[in-house]
N, C-alpha and C positions, 0 to 999 in steps of 0.2 A: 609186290609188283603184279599187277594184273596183267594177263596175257589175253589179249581177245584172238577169239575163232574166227576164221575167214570168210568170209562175206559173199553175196552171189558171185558168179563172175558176167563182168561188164567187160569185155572185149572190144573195140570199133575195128569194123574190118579194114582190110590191110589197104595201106597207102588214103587213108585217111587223115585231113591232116589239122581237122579243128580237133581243139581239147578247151574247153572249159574247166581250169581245177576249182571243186567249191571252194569258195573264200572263208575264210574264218574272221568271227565277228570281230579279233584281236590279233595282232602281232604275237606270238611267242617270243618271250627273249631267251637266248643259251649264250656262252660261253665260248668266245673260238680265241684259239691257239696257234697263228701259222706257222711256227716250226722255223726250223734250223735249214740252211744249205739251201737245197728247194722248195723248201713249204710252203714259203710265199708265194710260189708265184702257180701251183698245183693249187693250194687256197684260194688264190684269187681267181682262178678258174672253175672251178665247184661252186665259189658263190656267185662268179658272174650265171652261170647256167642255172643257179637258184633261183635267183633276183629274174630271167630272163621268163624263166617259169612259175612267176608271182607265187612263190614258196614266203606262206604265212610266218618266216621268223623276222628277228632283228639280233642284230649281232651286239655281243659285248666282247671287244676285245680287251684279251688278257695278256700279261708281261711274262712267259714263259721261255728257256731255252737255253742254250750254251751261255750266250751274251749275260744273260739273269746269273747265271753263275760265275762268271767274268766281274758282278758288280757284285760279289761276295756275299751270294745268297744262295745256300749249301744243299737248298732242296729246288733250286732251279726255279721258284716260281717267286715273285714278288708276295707281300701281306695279301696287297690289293687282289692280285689276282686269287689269292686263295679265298678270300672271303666272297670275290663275285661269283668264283665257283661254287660255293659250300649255298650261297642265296639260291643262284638257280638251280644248281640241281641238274646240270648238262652242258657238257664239253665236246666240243669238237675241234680238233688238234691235228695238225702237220707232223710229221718226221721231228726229232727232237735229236741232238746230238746229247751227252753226258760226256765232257771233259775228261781227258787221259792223267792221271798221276797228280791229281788234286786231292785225293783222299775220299772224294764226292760219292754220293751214292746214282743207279739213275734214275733220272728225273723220269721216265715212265711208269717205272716199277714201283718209285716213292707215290706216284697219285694212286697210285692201283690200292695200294695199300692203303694207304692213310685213308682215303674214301670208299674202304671196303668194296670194293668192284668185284666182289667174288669170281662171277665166272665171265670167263673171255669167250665168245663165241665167235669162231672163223667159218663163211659161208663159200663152198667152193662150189662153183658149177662150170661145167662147161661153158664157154665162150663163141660164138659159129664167128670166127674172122680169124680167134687166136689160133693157132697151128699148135697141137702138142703131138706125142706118137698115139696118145689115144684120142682125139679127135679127126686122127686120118684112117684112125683103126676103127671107127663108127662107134665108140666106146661112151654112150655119158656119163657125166661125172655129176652127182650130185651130192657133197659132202657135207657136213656141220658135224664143225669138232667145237665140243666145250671143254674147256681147260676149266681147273683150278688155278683161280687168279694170285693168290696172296700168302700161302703156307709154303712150303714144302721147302727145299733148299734155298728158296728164296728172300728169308728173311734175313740171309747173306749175315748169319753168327757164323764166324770164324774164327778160330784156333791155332795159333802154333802151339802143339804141343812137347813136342825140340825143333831143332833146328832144323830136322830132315822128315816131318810129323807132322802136316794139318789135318785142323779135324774141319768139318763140315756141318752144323746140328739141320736135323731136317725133322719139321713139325708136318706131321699129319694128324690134322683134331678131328674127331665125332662131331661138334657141330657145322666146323668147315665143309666138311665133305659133306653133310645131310644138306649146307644149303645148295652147293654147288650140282650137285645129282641131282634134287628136286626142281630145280630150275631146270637141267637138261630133258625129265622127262617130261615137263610142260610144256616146254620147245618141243621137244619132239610131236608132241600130242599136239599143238598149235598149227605144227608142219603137217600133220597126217601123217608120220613116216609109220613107217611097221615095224623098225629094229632098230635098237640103242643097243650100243657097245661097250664095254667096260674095260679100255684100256689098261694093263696094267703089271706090275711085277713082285705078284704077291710067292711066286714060286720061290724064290730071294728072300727078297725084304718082307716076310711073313706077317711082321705088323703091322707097320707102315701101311703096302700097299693092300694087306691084310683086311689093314682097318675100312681104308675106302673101299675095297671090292665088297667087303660086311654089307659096309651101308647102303652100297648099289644095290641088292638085293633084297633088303630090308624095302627101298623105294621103291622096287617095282614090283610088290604087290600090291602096291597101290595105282600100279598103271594096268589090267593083266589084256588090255586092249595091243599091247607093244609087247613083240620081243625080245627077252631082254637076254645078253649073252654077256660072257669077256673073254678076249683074247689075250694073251702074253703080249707086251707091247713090241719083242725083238719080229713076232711071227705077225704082228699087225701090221709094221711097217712094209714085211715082206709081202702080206697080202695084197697093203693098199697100192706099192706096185706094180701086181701084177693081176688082180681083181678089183678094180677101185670102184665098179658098179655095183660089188655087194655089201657096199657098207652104207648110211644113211645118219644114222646121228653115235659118236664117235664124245668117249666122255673119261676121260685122263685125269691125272694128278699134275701137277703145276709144269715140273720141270719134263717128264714126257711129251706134256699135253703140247709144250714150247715146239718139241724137236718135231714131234708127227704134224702140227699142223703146218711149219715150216715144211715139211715134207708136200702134204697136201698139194701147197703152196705152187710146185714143181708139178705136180699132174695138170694144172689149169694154164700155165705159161710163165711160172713164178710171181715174185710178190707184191709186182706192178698189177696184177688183177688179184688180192687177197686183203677185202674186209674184215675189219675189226672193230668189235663192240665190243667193252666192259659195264659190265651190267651190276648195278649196287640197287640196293634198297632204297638210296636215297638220293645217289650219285649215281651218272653212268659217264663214260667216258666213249667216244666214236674217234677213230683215229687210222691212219696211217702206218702200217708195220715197218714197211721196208726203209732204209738209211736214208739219209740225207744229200746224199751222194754230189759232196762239196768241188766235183771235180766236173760237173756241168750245171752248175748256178748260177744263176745271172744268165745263162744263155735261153731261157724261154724254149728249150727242145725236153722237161723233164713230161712223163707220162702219168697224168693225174688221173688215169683210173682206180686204183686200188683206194684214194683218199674220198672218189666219187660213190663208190661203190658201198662205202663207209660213213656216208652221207643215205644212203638209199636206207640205210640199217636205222639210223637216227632217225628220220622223218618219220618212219616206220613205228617205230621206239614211238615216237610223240603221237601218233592218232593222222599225220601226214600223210594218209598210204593210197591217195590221186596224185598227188603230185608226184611222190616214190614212182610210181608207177608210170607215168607221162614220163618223165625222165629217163627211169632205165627202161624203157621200151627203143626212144630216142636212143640212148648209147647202143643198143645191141643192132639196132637197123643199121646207125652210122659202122660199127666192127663186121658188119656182115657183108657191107658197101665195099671194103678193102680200106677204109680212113684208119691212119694208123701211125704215132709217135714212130720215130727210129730205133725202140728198144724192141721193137715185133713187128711181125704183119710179112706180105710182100715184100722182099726190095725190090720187087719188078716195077712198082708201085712208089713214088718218089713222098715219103715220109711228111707229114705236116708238123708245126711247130704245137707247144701248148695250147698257145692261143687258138690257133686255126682248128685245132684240136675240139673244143668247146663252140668253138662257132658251128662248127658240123653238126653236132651234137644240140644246138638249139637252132638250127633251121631244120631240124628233124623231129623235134616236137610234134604227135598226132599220129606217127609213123608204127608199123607195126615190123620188126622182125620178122623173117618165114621160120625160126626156131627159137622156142624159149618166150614166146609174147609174155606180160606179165600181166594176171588180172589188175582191172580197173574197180576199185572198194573209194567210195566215197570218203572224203578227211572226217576224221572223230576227231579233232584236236582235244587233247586234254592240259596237263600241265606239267611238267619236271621238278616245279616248283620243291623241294624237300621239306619233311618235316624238320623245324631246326632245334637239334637235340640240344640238350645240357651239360647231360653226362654220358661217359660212355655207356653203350650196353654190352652186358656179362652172356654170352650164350655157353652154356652149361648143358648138357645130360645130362640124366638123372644116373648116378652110379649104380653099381651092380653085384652084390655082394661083399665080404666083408674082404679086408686089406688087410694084409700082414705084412713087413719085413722078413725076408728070412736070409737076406746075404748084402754084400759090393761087392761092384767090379772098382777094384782100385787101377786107373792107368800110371804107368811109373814108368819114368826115365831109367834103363841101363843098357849098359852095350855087354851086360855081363849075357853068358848062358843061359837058356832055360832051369838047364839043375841047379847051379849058384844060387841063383835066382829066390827059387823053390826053396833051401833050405834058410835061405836069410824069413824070408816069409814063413814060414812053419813054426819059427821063433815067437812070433807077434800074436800068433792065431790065437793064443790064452785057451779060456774055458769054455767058449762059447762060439767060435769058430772051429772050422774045418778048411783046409784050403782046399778046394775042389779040382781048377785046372788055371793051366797059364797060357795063354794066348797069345799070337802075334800076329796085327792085322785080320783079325777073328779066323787064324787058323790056329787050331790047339797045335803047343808043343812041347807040355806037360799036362800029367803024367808021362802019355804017348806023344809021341810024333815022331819025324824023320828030321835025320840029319842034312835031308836034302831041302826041306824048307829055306828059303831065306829070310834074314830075320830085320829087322827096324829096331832101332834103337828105344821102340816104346811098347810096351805088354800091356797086356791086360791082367791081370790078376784076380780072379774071383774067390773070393771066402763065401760059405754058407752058413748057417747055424747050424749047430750039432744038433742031428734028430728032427730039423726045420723047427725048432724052437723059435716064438718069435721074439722078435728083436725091435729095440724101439734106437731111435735116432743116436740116443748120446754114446752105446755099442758100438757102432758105425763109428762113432766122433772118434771114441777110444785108440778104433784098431789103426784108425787114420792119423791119430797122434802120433800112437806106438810105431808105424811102419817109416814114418815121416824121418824114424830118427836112422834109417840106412838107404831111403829112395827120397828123389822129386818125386812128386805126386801130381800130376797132372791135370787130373779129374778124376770125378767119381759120378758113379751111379748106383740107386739102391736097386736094390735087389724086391720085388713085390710077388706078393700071392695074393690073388682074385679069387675068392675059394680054392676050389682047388686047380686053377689056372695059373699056368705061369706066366707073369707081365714083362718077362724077358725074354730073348733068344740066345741061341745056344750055341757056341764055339763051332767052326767047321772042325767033324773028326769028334764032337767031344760025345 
């Protein structure tokens, strides 16, 4: 993905109201999706303001949404629309529901995934019309959080491992997170900002967020133009509200990256003003965050900024970044006027409907905002078009030392005690184990622990090799025969040495 640098700035001064956007020798074709509840009619508002500002696309519409799954189609999208996605190479989509108690996965998260959209980028800026406590407090706000789009708890593997016991598996990969970072410090260097953040909870989860804070830093000696830090994600959220002008580009793991940019979200006037890009190698997806909100549909009063806004990112995305620009200069002159849905603004000030909404909005074309103007860069149009692969592709690292076995964590069902526990297990160890400690909910409570711990009906049981002797798989198999014949077994996990690192962590206590 090529990221180009920004261009002179072309300004027209204020209350200007010709704009000529250069024409492109061709239409571009993308993908749109209008969504579930409200999308249509937010959709058909963003395109009438496209169409009105001879915006070089053409539209393919695609069979997307609650109804797609109503016709017994489990990832929400028809064939058709999957393959006129996977041809062009760019989606632009409405609010999408996923159905309650179908078994269904959702239909956002399933394209995020399937089309690799690694990272999610939310652009939050201050607004001059929207009202928050820090736009009355003189405060601006200029954010870009990158998420991790497609690992992390999200590949939604789950567990009953009793009846009172899920597990949750959460994947954080080396090349995941190399691609996700590497794209935010290009953004950020795209942006000119000074400082990228590295969200995160590697104090905790040692690996996991471990591994991605590694590779954050690993990338940015490749950047040493930017600052590069990390915060603890519990002390970031606090930060962002209560400093949200010292932060600038902001770069998380999946299920954080969810919560802080939804946060964000709330500094700007919440999610009716919060763009969204997913950004792939070969796919991107531009969208709408906020619900469907099926309880004013059909009434032509919903607020299509945040899906417009989301549009301004896509143009952008495509080499469209005059007309990006004619546009949202238009939007911010109209919010700064007092024009304003009924979900914000004045109510001194008697609300306009959708429609009326966009109409503003393009009799405001050539117009320049007194805050936030947006430079004028001529259109590059290029094309979204994707390479159309075959086969999947494998991203791998290169490994790093040699690999040893030296243990399992066997998890086992019992509502027995810790010590019971212990001696039914100490039976199994044989010749080549050691029982090490027993655990519940990863706090030890064997050998040590307290009687005041409370306990779950599912352990952890760790064996090691005697002496770290290593160990090859069918060992493992053995002691999991052998243990099988007095516990459930619920899962297991090997036990690894990386030389002399350990590729495990460690019992709270042990």
């Amino acid at each position: 993905m090529e990221l180009k640098p920004p261009e002179e700035i072309n300004i027209q001064a204020p209350g200007h109201r010709k704009f000529a956007p250069t024409k492109a020798k061709t239409c571009m074709k993308i993908a749109v999706a209008k969504g579930d509840g409200i999308g249509p009619e937010i959709m058909d508002a963003v395109l009438r303001i496209f169409n009105a500002n001879q915006v070089p696309l053409e539209y393919e519409f695609v069979e997307m949404g609650k109804w797609v799954f109503d016709k017994g189609f489990n990832n929400g999208m028809t064939p058709e629309a999957r393959q006129t996605i996977e041809s062009l190479g760019l989606l632009f989509k409405g609010p999408m529901e996923t159905p309650k108690g179908k078994g269904v996965k959702s239909i956002n998260v399933t394209a995020r995934k399937t089309w690799n959209t690694f990272a999610n980028k939310r652009v939050f800026q201050s607004l001059h019309g929207v009202n928050t406590v820090f736009s009355k407090a003189g405060i601006p706000i200029d954010i870009t959080v990158v998420r991790e789009n497609i690992e992390d708890t999200y590949g939604g593997i789950e567990h009953m491992l009793t009846h009172d016991v899920a597990l949750s598996r959460r994947f954080i990969t080396r090349p995941g997170s190399m691609q996700v970072i590497r794209y935010a410090f290009e953004m950020a260097r795209q942006k000119k900002a000074k400082r990228i953040t590295c969200g995160h909870k590697a104090n905790i989860m040692k690996l996991t967020d471990g591994l991605f804070l590694e590779c954050f830093y690993e990338v940015a000696k490749e950047f040493p133009e930017l600052k590069a830090d990390d915060v603890i994600v519990d002390d970031l959220c606090m930060k962002l509200v209560t400093r949200p002008d010292s932060f600038d580009v902001v770069v998380l793991t999946n299920l954080q990256g969810d919560i802080v940019s939804d946060l964000c979200a709330g500094l700007v006037g919440g999610l009716g003003f919060a763009p969204s890009a997913n950004i792939g190698d070969h796919i991107s997806i531009f969208e709408a965050v906020h619900g469907t909100a099926p309880d004013i549909a059909g009434k032509n009063i919903a607020n299509p900024t945040a899906l417009l806004l989301s549009g301004f990112a896509m143009l952008r995305h495509v080499g469209l970044t005059e007309n990006a620009a004619v546009i949202e200069n238009a939007l911010l002159y109209t919010l700064e006027t007092g024009v304003h849905t009924g979900d914000f603004g004045d109510k001194a000030i008697p609300a306009v409907n959708t429609t009326q909404f966009a109409d503003a909005i393009i009799s405001n074309f050539g117009k320049l905002p007194a805050q936030g103007a947006k430079e004028i860069i001529p259109n590059k149009p290029g094309t979204p078009a994707p390479l159309l692969l075959e086969i999947n592709s494998m991203m791998v690292s290169k490994e790093k030392g040699d690999e040893t076995i030296v243990g399992v964590d066997l998890f086992i069902e019992s509502d027995e005690q810790p010590t019971a526990i212990a001696e039914k297990c100490k039976r199994h160890a044989g010749v080549k184990f050691n029982l090490i400690n027993i655990s519940n909910r990863g706090t030890q409570v064997w050998p040590t622990g307290s009687v005041y711990t409370n306990l779950v009906n599912q352990y952890n049981v760790r064996f090691e090799s005697i002496d770290n002797y290593p160990l090859n798989q069918q060992d493992v198999i053995g002691l999991y025969v052998s243990m099988s014949g007095n516990f459930k077994i619920c899962s297991f996990e090997l036990l690894n040495m990386w030389g002399d690192k350990k590729a495990y962590s460690l019992a709270q206590g042990q």
